[in-house]
Structures are given as C-alpha cells and as structure tokens.
C-alpha positions in Angstrom: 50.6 114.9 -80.5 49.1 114.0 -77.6 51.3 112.2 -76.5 54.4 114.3 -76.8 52.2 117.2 -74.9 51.7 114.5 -72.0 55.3 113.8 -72.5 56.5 117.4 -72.0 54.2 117.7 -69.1 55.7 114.9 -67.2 59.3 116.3 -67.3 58.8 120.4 -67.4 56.6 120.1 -64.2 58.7 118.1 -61.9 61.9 119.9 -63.1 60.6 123.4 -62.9 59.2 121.9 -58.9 62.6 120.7 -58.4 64.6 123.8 -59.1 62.2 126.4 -57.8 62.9 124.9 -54.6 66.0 124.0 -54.7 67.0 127.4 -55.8 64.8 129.1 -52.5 66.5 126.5 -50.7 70.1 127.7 -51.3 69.5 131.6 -52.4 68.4 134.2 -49.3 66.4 137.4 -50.2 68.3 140.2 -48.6 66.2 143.6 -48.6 68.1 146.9 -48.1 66.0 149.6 -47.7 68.4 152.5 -49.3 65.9 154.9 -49.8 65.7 156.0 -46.2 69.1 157.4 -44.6 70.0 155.9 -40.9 68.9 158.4 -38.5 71.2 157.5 -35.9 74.8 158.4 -36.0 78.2 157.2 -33.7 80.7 159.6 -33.3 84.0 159.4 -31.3 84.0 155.9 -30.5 87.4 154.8 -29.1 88.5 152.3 -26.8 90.6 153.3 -23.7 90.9 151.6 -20.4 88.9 148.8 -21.3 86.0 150.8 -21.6 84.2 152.1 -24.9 83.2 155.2 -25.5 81.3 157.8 -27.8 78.7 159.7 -29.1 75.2 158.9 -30.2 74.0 161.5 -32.5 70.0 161.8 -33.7 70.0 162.9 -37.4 66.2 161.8 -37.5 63.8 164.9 -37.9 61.9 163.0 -34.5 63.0 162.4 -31.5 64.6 158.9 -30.6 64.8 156.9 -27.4 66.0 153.4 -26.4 68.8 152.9 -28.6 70.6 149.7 -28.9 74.2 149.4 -29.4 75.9 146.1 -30.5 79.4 146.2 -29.1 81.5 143.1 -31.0 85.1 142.4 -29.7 86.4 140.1 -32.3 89.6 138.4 -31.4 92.3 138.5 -34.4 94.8 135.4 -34.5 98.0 136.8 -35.2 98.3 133.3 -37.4 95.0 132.7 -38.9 95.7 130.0 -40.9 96.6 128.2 -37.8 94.5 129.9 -34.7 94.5 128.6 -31.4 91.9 126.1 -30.1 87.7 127.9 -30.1 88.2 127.5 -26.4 90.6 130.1 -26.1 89.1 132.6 -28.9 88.0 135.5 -26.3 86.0 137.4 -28.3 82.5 139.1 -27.4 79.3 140.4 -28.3 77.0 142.7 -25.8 73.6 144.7 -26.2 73.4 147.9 -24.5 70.8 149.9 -24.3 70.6 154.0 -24.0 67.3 154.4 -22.0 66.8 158.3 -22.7 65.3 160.2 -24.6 67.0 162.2 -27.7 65.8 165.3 -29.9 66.5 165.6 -33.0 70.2 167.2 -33.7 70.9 166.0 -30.3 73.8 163.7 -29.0 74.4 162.1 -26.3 77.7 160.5 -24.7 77.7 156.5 -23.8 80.3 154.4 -22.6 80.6 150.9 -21.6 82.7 148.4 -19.7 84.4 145.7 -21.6 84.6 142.2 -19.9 88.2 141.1 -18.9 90.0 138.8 -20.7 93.3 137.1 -20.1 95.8 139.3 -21.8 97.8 137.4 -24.7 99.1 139.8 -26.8 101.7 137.1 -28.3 98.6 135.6 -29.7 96.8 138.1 -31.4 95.0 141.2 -30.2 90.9 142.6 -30.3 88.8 144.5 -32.7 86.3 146.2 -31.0 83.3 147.5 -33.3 80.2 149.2 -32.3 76.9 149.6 -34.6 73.4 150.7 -34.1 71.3 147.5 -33.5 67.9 149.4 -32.8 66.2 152.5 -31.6 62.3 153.6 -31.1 61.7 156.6 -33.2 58.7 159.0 -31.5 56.3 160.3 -34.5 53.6 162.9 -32.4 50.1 163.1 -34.7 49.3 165.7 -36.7 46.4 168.2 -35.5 
C-alpha cells in the first residue's frame, strides 16, 4: 500500500504542477467591473475635414477633469485577404487629453486634428473610432 500511495504521489504532483502552469500560461484573467456604470459619455462624434469632433459628457455624480481620449484610425483594405504591404497600412492611434475641469451633467465640446495621409481611396478607406481611455474623478470629503 505503501507503495502505490508513493506511486500516486510521484505522478498527481508533477502533473497537477505541469498543468496549473501551463494553463496560467495560456489563459488571461480579464476583470470587468459591471457593477459601476462609465461615468463619462461621447456624444456627436463625427469626422469632417480631417478633424474629429464631439462631445464629452460627465454622467458621474462628481466632477471630472483630465480626460483622455483614444482616437484609432484603422485602415480597412478593400481586399483583406490580400492587403497591401504593413509599410503602406496608414492607420493611427493618438492620446489626447481634455485638461478642464467638468461638473457633473456637464459637457464639453473637443475636437482634434487628424494626421495627413496619402489619399488612396482605390485601396481601402479609414475607420476612425474614439473611446474614453481615462479621466480623474474629484471626490471632496465629507464634513
């Protein structure tokens, strides 16, 4: 009896070692904190004249300031089973920031100049997305 317990021992350990790490290795942990709801807002946002523009709204019940924006400009192959070399993909990513101040139910306009490219609409054409990459959120004490 002995020595199927040693037995056991000598192959459960090493494969419960192996796998435990091998699955951390391939699996991320993702958290998504649902319970809170975003407390900044974009509203408006087009593209025209190769600027971006819009509307930053604060739904928080405090005041915000510094808010980041992530502008993307991802370029879509008109072929993408067969795009054109990564040298000539012309898409973009740019932070900007919104250095103000804003109250809660407050919005506040924001607009931003796109880089130029070399136009080649035969080729494919741009989606431009905006999100909210950060913000500071001011919490006054109590008293």
């Amino acid at each position: 009896m002995r020595h199927f317990n040693t037995l056991l021992f000598a192959l459960v350990v090493p494969a419960v070692f192996v796998f435990g790490f091998t699955s951390a290795a391939l699996s991320q942990t993702v958290r998504v904190d649902n319970d809170r709801p975003y407390d900044i807002a974009l509203q408006n946002v087009t593209v025209r004249d190769g600027k971006v523009y819009g509307q930053i709204v604060n739904t928080s019940p405090h005041p915000v300031r510094d808010v980041q924006l992530l502008v993307r400009r991802t370029w879509l192959w008109k072929n993408e089973f067969h795009p054109g070399p990564a040298a000539d993909d012309p898409g973009t990513a740019a932070y900007i920031t919104i250095n103000r101040q804003i109250g809660h139910g407050e919005s506040v306009p924001f607009s931003y100049n796109l880089p130029p490219y070399q136009t080649m609409p035969s080729k494919g054409e741009f989606m431009t997305q905006v999100s909210v990459a950060g913000f500071s959120e001011i919490i006054y004490p109590k008293g």
